[in-house]
C-alpha positions as CSV (number, residue, x, y, z in Angstrom):
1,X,10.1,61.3,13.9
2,X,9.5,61.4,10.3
3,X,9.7,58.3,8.0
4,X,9.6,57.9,4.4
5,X,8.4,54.5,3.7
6,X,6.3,52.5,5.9
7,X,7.0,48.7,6.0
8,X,10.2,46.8,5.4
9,X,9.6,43.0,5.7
10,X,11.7,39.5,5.4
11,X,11.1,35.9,5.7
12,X,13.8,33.3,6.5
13,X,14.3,30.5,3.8
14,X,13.0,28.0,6.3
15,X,10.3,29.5,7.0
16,X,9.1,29.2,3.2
17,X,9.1,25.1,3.5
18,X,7.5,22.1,5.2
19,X,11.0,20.8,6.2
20,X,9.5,17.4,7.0
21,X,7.6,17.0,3.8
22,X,10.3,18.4,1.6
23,X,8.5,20.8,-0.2
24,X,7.1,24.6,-0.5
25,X,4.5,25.6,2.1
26,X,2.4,26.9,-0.4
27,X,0.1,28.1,2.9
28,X,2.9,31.0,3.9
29,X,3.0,32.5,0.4
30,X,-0.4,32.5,0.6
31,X,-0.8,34.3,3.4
32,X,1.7,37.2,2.6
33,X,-0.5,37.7,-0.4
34,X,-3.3,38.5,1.2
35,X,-1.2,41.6,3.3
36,X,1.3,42.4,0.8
37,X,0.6,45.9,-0.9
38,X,3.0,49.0,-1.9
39,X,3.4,49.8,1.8
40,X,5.8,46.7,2.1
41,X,9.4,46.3,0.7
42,X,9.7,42.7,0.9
43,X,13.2,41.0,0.9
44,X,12.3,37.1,0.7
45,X,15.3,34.1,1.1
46,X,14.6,30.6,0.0
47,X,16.2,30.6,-3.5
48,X,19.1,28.0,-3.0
49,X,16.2,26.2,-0.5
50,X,13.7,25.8,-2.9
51,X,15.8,25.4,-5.8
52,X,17.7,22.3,-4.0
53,X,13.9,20.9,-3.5
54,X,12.6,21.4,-6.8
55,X,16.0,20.2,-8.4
56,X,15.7,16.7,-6.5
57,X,12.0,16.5,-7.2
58,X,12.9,16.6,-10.8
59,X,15.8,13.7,-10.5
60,X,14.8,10.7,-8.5
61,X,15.5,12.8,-5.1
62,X,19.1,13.2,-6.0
63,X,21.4,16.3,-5.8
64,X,22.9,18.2,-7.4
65,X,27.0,16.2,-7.8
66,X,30.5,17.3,-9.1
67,X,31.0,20.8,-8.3
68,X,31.9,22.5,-5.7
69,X,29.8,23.9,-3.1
70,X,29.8,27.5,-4.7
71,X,28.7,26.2,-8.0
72,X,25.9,23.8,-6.6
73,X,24.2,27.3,-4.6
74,X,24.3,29.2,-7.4
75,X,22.6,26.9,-9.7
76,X,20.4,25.9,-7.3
77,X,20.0,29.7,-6.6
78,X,19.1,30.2,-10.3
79,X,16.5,28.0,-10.2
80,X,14.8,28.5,-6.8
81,X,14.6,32.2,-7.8
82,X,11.7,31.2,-11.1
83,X,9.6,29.7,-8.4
84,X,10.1,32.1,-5.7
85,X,8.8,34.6,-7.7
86,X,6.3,32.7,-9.4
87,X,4.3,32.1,-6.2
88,X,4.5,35.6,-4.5
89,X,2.9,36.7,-8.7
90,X,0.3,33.4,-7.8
91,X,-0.5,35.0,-4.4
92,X,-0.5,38.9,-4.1
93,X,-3.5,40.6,-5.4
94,X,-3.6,40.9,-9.2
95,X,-4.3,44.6,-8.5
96,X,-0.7,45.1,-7.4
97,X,2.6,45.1,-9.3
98,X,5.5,42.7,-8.4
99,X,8.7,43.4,-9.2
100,X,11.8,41.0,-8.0
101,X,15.0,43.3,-7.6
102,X,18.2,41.2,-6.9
103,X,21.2,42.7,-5.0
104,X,24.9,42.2,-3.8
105,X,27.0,44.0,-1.4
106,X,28.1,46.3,-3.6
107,X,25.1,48.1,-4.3
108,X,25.0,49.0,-0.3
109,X,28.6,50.1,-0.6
110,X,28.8,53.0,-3.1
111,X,26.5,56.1,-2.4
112,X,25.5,56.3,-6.1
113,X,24.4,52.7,-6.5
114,X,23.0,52.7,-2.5
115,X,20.9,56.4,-3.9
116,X,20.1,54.4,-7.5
117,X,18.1,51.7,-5.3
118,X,16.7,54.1,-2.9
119,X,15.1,55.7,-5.6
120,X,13.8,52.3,-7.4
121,X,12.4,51.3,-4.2
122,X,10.3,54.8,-3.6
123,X,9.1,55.0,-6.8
124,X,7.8,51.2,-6.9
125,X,5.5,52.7,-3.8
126,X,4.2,55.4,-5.8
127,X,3.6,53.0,-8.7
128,X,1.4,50.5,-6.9
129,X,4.5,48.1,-7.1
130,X,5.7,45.3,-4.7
131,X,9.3,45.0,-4.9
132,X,10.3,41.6,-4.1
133,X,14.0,42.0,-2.9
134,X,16.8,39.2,-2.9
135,X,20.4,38.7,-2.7
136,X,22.3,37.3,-5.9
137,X,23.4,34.2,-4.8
138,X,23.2,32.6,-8.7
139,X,26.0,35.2,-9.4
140,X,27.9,35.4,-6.3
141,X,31.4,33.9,-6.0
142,X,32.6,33.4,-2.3
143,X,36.5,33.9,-3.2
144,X,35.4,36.7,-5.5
145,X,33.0,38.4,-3.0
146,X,35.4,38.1,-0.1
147,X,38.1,39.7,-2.3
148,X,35.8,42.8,-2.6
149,X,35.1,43.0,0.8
150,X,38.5,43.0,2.1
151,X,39.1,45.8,-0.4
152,X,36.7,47.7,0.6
153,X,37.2,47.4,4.1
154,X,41.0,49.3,3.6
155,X,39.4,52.0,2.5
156,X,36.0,52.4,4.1
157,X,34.9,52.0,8.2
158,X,31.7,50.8,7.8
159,X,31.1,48.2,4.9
160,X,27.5,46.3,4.6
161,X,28.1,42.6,3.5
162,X,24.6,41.8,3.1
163,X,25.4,38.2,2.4
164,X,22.4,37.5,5.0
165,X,19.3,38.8,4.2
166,X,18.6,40.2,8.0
167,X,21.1,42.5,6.9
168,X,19.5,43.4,3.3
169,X,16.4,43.7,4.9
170,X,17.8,45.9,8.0
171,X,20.5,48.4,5.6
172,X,17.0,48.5,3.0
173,X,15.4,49.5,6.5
174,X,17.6,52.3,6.7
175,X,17.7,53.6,3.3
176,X,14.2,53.6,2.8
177,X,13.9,55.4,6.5
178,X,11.2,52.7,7.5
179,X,8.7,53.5,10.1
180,X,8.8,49.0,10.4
181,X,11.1,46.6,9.6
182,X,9.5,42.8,10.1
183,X,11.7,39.5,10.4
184,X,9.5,36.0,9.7
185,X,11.2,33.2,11.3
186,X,10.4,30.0,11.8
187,X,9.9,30.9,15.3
188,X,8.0,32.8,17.4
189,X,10.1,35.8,18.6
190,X,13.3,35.5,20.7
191,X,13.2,33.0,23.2
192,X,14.6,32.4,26.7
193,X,14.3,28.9,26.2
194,X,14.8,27.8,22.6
195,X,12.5,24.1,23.1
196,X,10.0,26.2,25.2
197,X,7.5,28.4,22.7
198,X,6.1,30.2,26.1
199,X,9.5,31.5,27.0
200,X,9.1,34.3,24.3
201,X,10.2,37.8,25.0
202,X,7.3,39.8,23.7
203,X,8.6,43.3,24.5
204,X,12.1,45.2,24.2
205,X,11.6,48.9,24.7
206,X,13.9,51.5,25.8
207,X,13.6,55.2,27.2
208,X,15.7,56.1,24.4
209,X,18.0,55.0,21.5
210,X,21.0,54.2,23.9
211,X,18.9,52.3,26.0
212,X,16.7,50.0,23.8
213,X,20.4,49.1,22.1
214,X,21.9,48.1,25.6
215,X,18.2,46.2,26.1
216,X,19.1,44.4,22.4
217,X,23.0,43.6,23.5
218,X,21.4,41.7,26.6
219,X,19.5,39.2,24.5
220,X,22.6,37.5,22.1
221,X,22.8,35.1,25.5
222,X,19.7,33.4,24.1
223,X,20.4,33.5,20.7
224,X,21.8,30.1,19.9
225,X,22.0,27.9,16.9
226,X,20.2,28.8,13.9
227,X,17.4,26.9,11.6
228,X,19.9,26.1,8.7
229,X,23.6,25.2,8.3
230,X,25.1,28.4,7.0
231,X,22.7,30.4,8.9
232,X,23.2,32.9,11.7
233,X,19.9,32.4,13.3
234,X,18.3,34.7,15.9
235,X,22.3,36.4,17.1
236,X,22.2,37.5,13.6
237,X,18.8,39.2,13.3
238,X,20.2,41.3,16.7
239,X,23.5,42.0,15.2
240,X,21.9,43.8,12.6
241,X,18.8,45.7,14.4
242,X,21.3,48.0,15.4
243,X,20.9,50.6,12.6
244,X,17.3,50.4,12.1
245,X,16.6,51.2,15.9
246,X,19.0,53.8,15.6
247,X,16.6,56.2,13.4
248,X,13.7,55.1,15.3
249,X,12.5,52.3,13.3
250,X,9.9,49.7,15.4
251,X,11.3,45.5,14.6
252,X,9.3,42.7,14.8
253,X,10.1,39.4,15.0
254,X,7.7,36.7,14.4
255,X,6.7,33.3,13.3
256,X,5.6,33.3,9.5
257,X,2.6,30.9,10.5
258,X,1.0,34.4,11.0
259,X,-0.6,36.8,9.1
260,X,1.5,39.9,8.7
261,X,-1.4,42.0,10.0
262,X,-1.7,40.6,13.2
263,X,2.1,40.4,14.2
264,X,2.0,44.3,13.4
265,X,-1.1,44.7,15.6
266,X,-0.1,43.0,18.4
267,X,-2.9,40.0,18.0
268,X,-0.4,37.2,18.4
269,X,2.8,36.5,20.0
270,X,6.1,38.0,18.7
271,X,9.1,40.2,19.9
272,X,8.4,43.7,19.4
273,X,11.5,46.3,19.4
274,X,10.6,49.7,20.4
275,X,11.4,53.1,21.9
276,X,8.9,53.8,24.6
Protein backbone atom coordinates (compact mmCIF):
# COMPACT_ATOMS: atom_id res chain seq x y z
CA UNK A 1 0.00 0.00 0.00
CA UNK A 2 1.52 3.17 -0.97
CA UNK A 3 1.60 6.36 1.33
CA UNK A 4 2.64 9.78 0.82
CA UNK A 5 3.48 11.12 4.05
CA UNK A 6 4.60 9.28 6.89
CA UNK A 7 3.45 10.51 10.38
CA UNK A 8 0.31 12.34 11.39
CA UNK A 9 0.22 13.06 15.20
CA UNK A 10 -2.08 14.92 17.97
CA UNK A 11 -2.07 15.61 21.58
CA UNK A 12 -5.20 16.26 23.68
CA UNK A 13 -5.38 19.66 25.46
CA UNK A 14 -5.11 17.82 28.81
CA UNK A 15 -2.54 16.11 28.16
CA UNK A 16 -0.37 19.49 27.66
CA UNK A 17 -1.05 20.46 31.54
CA UNK A 18 -0.38 19.46 35.22
CA UNK A 19 -4.11 19.69 35.96
CA UNK A 20 -3.37 19.64 39.72
CA UNK A 21 -0.78 22.34 39.61
CA UNK A 22 -2.57 24.51 37.15
CA UNK A 23 0.00 25.09 34.76
CA UNK A 24 1.88 23.89 31.38
CA UNK A 25 3.78 20.61 31.64
CA UNK A 26 6.65 22.01 30.20
CA UNK A 27 8.11 18.15 30.45
CA UNK A 28 5.54 16.94 27.43
CA UNK A 29 6.64 19.74 25.06
CA UNK A 30 9.82 18.82 25.80
CA UNK A 31 9.62 15.58 24.94
CA UNK A 32 7.83 15.95 21.47
CA UNK A 33 10.89 18.11 20.62
CA UNK A 34 13.22 15.78 20.87
CA UNK A 35 11.08 13.34 18.06
CA UNK A 36 9.43 15.98 16.18
CA UNK A 37 11.02 16.32 12.59
CA UNK A 38 9.42 16.85 8.92
CA UNK A 39 8.17 13.28 8.96
CA UNK A 40 5.41 14.45 11.52
CA UNK A 41 2.28 16.66 10.84
CA UNK A 42 1.39 17.63 14.22
CA UNK A 43 -2.09 18.94 15.07
CA UNK A 44 -1.74 20.12 18.84
CA UNK A 45 -5.06 21.33 21.20
CA UNK A 46 -4.56 23.24 24.38
CA UNK A 47 -5.12 26.80 23.11
CA UNK A 48 -8.37 27.86 25.08
CA UNK A 49 -6.58 25.46 28.05
CA UNK A 50 -3.59 27.19 28.34
CA UNK A 51 -4.82 30.46 27.52
CA UNK A 52 -7.58 30.19 30.51
CA UNK A 53 -4.21 29.32 32.74
CA UNK A 54 -1.99 31.94 31.67
CA UNK A 55 -4.99 34.47 31.67
CA UNK A 56 -5.74 33.76 35.56
CA UNK A 57 -2.03 33.67 36.25
CA UNK A 58 -1.87 37.17 35.11
CA UNK A 59 -5.14 38.42 37.24
CA UNK A 60 -5.13 37.25 40.87
CA UNK A 61 -6.38 33.54 39.63
CA UNK A 62 -9.56 35.12 38.28
CA UNK A 63 -11.36 34.47 34.89
CA UNK A 64 -12.13 35.73 32.46
CA UNK A 65 -16.20 37.60 33.33
CA UNK A 66 -19.08 39.26 31.28
CA UNK A 67 -19.24 37.53 28.07
CA UNK A 68 -20.57 34.84 26.90
CA UNK A 69 -19.08 31.58 26.76
CA UNK A 70 -18.18 31.93 22.97
CA UNK A 71 -16.45 35.09 23.49
CA UNK A 72 -14.41 33.92 26.72
CA UNK A 73 -12.94 30.65 24.28
CA UNK A 74 -12.01 32.72 21.70
CA UNK A 75 -10.07 35.15 23.71
CA UNK A 76 -8.72 32.73 25.69
CA UNK A 77 -8.05 30.85 22.41
CA UNK A 78 -6.12 33.91 21.11
CA UNK A 79 -3.96 33.90 23.72
CA UNK A 80 -3.16 30.23 24.53
CA UNK A 81 -2.27 30.01 20.85
CA UNK A 82 1.31 32.68 21.51
CA UNK A 83 2.34 30.21 24.01
CA UNK A 84 1.45 27.10 22.36
CA UNK A 85 3.57 27.91 19.71
CA UNK A 86 6.18 29.43 21.67
CA UNK A 87 7.12 26.31 23.47
CA UNK A 88 6.94 23.67 20.49
CA UNK A 89 9.74 26.83 18.76
CA UNK A 90 11.51 26.44 22.57
CA UNK A 91 11.64 22.61 22.13
CA UNK A 92 12.01 21.20 18.58
CA UNK A 93 15.44 21.16 17.26
CA UNK A 94 16.60 24.62 15.95
CA UNK A 95 17.65 22.71 12.85
CA UNK A 96 13.95 22.28 11.92
CA UNK A 97 11.30 24.81 10.73
CA UNK A 98 8.00 25.27 12.59
CA UNK A 99 5.23 26.56 11.10
CA UNK A 100 1.70 26.89 12.99
CA UNK A 101 -1.27 26.50 10.31
CA UNK A 102 -4.76 27.23 11.82
CA UNK A 103 -7.92 25.65 10.26
CA UNK A 104 -11.86 25.51 10.34
CA UNK A 105 -14.23 23.18 8.84
CA UNK A 106 -14.41 24.83 5.84
CA UNK A 107 -11.10 24.18 4.54
CA UNK A 108 -11.96 20.23 4.79
CA UNK A 109 -15.21 21.02 2.95
CA UNK A 110 -14.28 22.43 -0.49
CA UNK A 111 -11.89 20.38 -2.78
CA UNK A 112 -9.95 23.50 -3.73
CA UNK A 113 -9.22 24.66 -0.23
CA UNK A 114 -9.02 20.66 1.09
CA UNK A 115 -6.12 20.46 -2.26
CA UNK A 116 -4.59 24.20 -1.14
CA UNK A 117 -3.65 22.51 2.33
CA UNK A 118 -2.71 19.25 0.95
CA UNK A 119 -0.24 20.94 -0.87
CA UNK A 120 1.06 23.27 2.11
CA UNK A 121 1.42 20.29 4.19
CA UNK A 122 3.67 18.29 1.41
CA UNK A 123 5.73 20.90 0.72
CA UNK A 124 6.52 21.82 4.56
CA UNK A 125 8.07 17.99 4.41
CA UNK A 126 10.18 18.79 1.54
CA UNK A 127 11.25 22.06 3.18
CA UNK A 128 12.50 20.64 6.54
CA UNK A 129 9.30 22.30 8.09
CA UNK A 130 7.09 21.15 11.12
CA UNK A 131 3.72 22.20 10.58
CA UNK A 132 2.08 22.70 13.75
CA UNK A 133 -1.69 22.30 13.00
CA UNK A 134 -4.72 23.81 14.99
CA UNK A 135 -8.34 24.58 14.81
CA UNK A 136 -9.37 28.41 14.87
CA UNK A 137 -11.15 28.54 17.95
CA UNK A 138 -10.15 32.59 18.39
CA UNK A 139 -12.24 33.07 15.20
CA UNK A 140 -14.91 30.53 15.46
CA UNK A 141 -18.48 31.56 16.24
CA UNK A 142 -20.73 28.54 17.40
CA UNK A 143 -24.15 30.06 15.95
CA UNK A 144 -22.14 31.14 12.85
CA UNK A 145 -20.31 27.72 12.45
CA UNK A 146 -23.43 25.70 12.97
CA UNK A 147 -25.11 27.84 10.34
CA UNK A 148 -22.44 26.69 7.78
CA UNK A 149 -22.73 23.24 8.63
CA UNK A 150 -26.27 22.84 8.34
CA UNK A 151 -25.86 24.43 4.90
CA UNK A 152 -23.57 22.40 3.80
CA UNK A 153 -24.98 19.39 4.97
CA UNK A 154 -28.29 20.09 2.27
CA UNK A 155 -26.05 19.89 -0.31
CA UNK A 156 -23.19 17.55 0.47
CA UNK A 157 -23.38 13.65 2.16
CA UNK A 158 -20.35 13.71 3.83
CA UNK A 159 -19.32 16.98 5.68
CA UNK A 160 -16.03 17.07 8.09
CA UNK A 161 -16.76 19.38 11.14
CA UNK A 162 -13.52 19.22 12.55
CA UNK A 163 -14.49 21.13 15.63
CA UNK A 164 -12.50 18.26 17.55
CA UNK A 165 -9.09 17.95 16.76
CA UNK A 166 -9.29 13.82 16.54
CA UNK A 167 -11.05 14.63 13.57
CA UNK A 168 -8.43 17.39 12.12
CA UNK A 169 -5.90 15.16 12.85
CA UNK A 170 -7.74 11.92 11.34
CA UNK A 171 -9.34 13.95 7.86
CA UNK A 172 -5.29 15.54 7.74
CA UNK A 173 -4.56 11.67 8.08
CA UNK A 174 -6.39 11.11 5.04
CA UNK A 175 -5.40 13.84 2.91
CA UNK A 176 -1.89 13.51 3.47
CA UNK A 177 -2.40 9.54 2.85
CA UNK A 178 -0.43 8.83 6.17
CA UNK A 179 1.34 5.63 6.65
CA UNK A 180 0.58 6.68 10.89
CA UNK A 181 -1.75 8.75 12.45
CA UNK A 182 -0.90 9.04 16.55
CA UNK A 183 -3.46 10.23 19.25
CA UNK A 184 -1.67 11.51 22.79
CA UNK A 185 -4.08 11.28 25.58
CA UNK A 186 -3.87 11.57 28.85
CA UNK A 187 -4.20 7.94 29.01
CA UNK A 188 -2.73 5.02 28.16
CA UNK A 189 -4.65 3.44 25.24
CA UNK A 190 -8.33 2.28 25.42
CA UNK A 191 -9.28 0.76 28.46
CA UNK A 192 -11.64 -1.99 29.66
CA UNK A 193 -11.69 -0.57 32.88
CA UNK A 194 -11.33 3.25 32.85
CA UNK A 195 -9.75 3.38 36.90
CA UNK A 196 -7.66 0.23 36.04
CA UNK A 197 -4.33 1.34 33.85
CA UNK A 198 -3.66 -2.68 33.27
CA UNK A 199 -6.90 -3.18 31.57
CA UNK A 200 -5.48 -1.63 28.31
CA UNK A 201 -6.18 -3.04 24.97
CA UNK A 202 -2.86 -3.16 23.33
CA UNK A 203 -3.80 -4.63 20.05
CA UNK A 204 -6.82 -4.12 17.45
CA UNK A 205 -5.98 -5.86 14.17
CA UNK A 206 -8.15 -7.17 11.56
CA UNK A 207 -7.79 -9.67 8.41
CA UNK A 208 -8.85 -6.85 6.44
CA UNK A 209 -10.41 -3.33 6.21
CA UNK A 210 -14.05 -4.61 7.02
CA UNK A 211 -12.92 -6.51 9.76
CA UNK A 212 -10.52 -4.23 11.78
CA UNK A 213 -13.69 -1.58 11.49
CA UNK A 214 -16.19 -4.12 13.05
CA UNK A 215 -13.10 -4.89 15.74
CA UNK A 216 -13.17 -0.63 16.29
CA UNK A 217 -17.24 -0.65 16.48
CA UNK A 218 -16.84 -3.29 19.39
CA UNK A 219 -14.73 -0.93 21.66
CA UNK A 220 -17.33 2.47 21.91
CA UNK A 221 -18.70 0.06 25.10
CA UNK A 222 -15.61 1.16 26.94
CA UNK A 223 -15.35 4.49 25.88
CA UNK A 224 -16.95 6.58 28.49
CA UNK A 225 -16.60 10.05 29.80
CA UNK A 226 -13.95 12.13 28.55
CA UNK A 227 -10.90 14.20 30.26
CA UNK A 228 -12.60 17.77 29.81
CA UNK A 229 -16.14 19.25 29.79
CA UNK A 230 -16.82 19.74 26.09
CA UNK A 231 -14.75 16.90 25.16
CA UNK A 232 -15.66 13.58 23.46
CA UNK A 233 -12.97 11.53 25.01
CA UNK A 234 -11.92 8.10 23.84
CA UNK A 235 -15.78 7.31 21.76
CA UNK A 236 -14.60 10.29 19.84
CA UNK A 237 -11.06 9.22 18.84
CA UNK A 238 -13.03 5.80 17.41
CA UNK A 239 -15.65 7.63 15.73
CA UNK A 240 -13.18 9.20 13.72
CA UNK A 241 -10.51 6.24 13.02
CA UNK A 242 -12.87 5.21 10.55
CA UNK A 243 -11.32 6.87 7.45
CA UNK A 244 -7.79 6.58 8.32
CA UNK A 245 -8.10 2.68 8.63
CA UNK A 246 -9.98 2.67 5.63
CA UNK A 247 -6.74 3.47 3.35
CA UNK A 248 -4.68 1.39 5.43
CA UNK A 249 -3.33 3.82 7.80
CA UNK A 250 -1.76 2.13 11.29
CA UNK A 251 -3.42 4.43 14.82
CA UNK A 252 -1.93 4.62 17.87
CA UNK A 253 -3.20 5.69 20.90
CA UNK A 254 -1.08 6.53 23.76
CA UNK A 255 -0.31 8.33 26.95
CA UNK A 256 1.82 11.65 26.13
CA UNK A 257 4.08 10.76 29.29
CA UNK A 258 5.91 8.86 26.40
CA UNK A 259 8.29 9.54 24.03
CA UNK A 260 6.73 9.47 20.55
CA UNK A 261 9.48 6.98 19.54
CA UNK A 262 8.72 4.40 21.72
CA UNK A 263 4.82 4.36 21.42
CA UNK A 264 5.62 3.91 17.53
CA UNK A 265 7.99 1.03 18.32
CA UNK A 266 6.06 -0.78 20.50
CA UNK A 267 8.41 -0.18 23.78
CA UNK A 268 5.55 0.83 26.00
CA UNK A 269 2.01 0.37 26.47
CA UNK A 270 -0.58 1.75 24.02
CA UNK A 271 -3.44 0.69 21.63
CA UNK A 272 -2.24 -0.07 18.36
CA UNK A 273 -4.85 -0.17 15.25
CA UNK A 274 -3.82 -2.31 12.51
CA UNK A 275 -4.50 -4.58 9.47
CA UNK A 276 -2.82 -7.91 10.05
Amino acid sequence: MKFDHEIVGKIGSMALIRKDEYDIDYNVFSRLGMDLNPDFIWVTSGSVEIGRLDYMKRNNGDELKGLDMQEVKADYAAQGQAILMENYRRFIDPKYSVRQILVEHQHFNDPEKREFIRKLLNRASEQGAIPIVNYNDSVSSEEIRKMELYNLKQNHENVVECIDNDETAAQIAVLVRARMLILLTSAPGILKDPKDSTSIIREVEGKDVYELLDHIDSLEKYCNGSSREGANGMKAKLKFLSEPVKQGTTVIIGSSKHRLKDLIEGNVDRTIFRIR
